[in-house]
C-alpha positions in Angstrom: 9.4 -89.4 -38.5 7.9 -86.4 -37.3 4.5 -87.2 -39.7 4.4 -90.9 -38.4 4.4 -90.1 -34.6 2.3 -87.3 -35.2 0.0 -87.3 -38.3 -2.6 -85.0 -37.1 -1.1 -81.2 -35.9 2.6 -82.3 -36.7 4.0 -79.0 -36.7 2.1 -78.2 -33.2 3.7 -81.6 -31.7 7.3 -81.0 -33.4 7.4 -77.5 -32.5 6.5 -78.0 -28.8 8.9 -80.9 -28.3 11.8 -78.9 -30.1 11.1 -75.7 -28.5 11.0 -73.8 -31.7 8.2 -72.1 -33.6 5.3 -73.3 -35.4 6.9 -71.7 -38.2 9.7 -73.3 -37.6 8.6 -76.7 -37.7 6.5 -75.8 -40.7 9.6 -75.3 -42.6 11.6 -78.1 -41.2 8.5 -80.4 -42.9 8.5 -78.6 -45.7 12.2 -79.3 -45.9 12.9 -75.9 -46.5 15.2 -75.8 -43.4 17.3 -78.5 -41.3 16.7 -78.2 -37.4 19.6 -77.0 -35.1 21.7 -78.6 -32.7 19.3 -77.1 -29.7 16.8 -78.0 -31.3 17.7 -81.7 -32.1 18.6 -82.2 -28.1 14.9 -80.8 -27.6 13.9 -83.8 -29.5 16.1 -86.0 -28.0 15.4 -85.2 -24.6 11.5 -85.4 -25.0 8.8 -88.3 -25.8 9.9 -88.8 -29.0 13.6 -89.1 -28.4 14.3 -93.0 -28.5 11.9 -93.0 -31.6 14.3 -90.3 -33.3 17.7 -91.5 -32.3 16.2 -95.1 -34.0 15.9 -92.9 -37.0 19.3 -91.0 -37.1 21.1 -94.6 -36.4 18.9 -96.4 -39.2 21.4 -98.5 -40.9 24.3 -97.7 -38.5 26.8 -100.8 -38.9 28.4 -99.0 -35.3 29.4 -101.9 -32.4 28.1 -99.5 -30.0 24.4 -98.5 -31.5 24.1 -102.3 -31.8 25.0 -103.1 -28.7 22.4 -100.7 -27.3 19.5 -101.6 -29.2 20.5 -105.4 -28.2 20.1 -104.0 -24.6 17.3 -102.1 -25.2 15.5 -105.2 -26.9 15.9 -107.4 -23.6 14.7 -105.1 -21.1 11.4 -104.8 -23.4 11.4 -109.0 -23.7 12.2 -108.8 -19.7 9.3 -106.3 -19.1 6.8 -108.1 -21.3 7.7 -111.8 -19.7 7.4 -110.3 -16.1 4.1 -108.6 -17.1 2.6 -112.3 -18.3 4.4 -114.0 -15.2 2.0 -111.6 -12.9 -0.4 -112.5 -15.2 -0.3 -116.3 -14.6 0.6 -115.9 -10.9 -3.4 -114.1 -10.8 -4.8 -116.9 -12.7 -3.3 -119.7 -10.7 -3.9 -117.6 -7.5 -7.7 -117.8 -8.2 -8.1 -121.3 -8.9 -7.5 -121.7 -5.2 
């Protein structure tokens, strides 16, 4: 995930979102380590953390994860169809 959302300085971006050292990260990529718990809230709690929590709950059959991303799905539909009514609403304002 990390290589996707960052492909250029990966460790720099992982490591400052985690809190942890370059080094650190380095190894996590390498998949010579597994990150922490601290470090895994970090994550969470940053930029990136809808993106990774999508990835941990990959394939999860759970009622509630589904029921979240359901939620989270028409909020994003709700934003996009108030974005083009504004839209329209400045087109048909101008043929006035």
């Amino acid at each position: 995930m990390a290589r996707r959302l960052w492909p250029s300085k990966t460790a720099i971006n992982l490591s400052s979102r985690a809190e942890i050292s370059k080094r650190a990260a380095e190894l996590w990529l390498e998949g010579r380590t597994e990150p922490g718990a601290d470090a895994l809230v970090n994550l969470l709690r940053s930029d990136a953390g809808f993106d990774l929590l999508q990835s941990i709950m990959q394939g999860s059959g759970t009622k509630w994860w589904k029921e979240f991303e359901r939620g989270v799905h028409i909020a994003e539909l709700e934003q996009r169809q108030e974005y083009i009514r504004q839209q329209l609403d400045a087109l048909k304002g101008g043929m006035k």
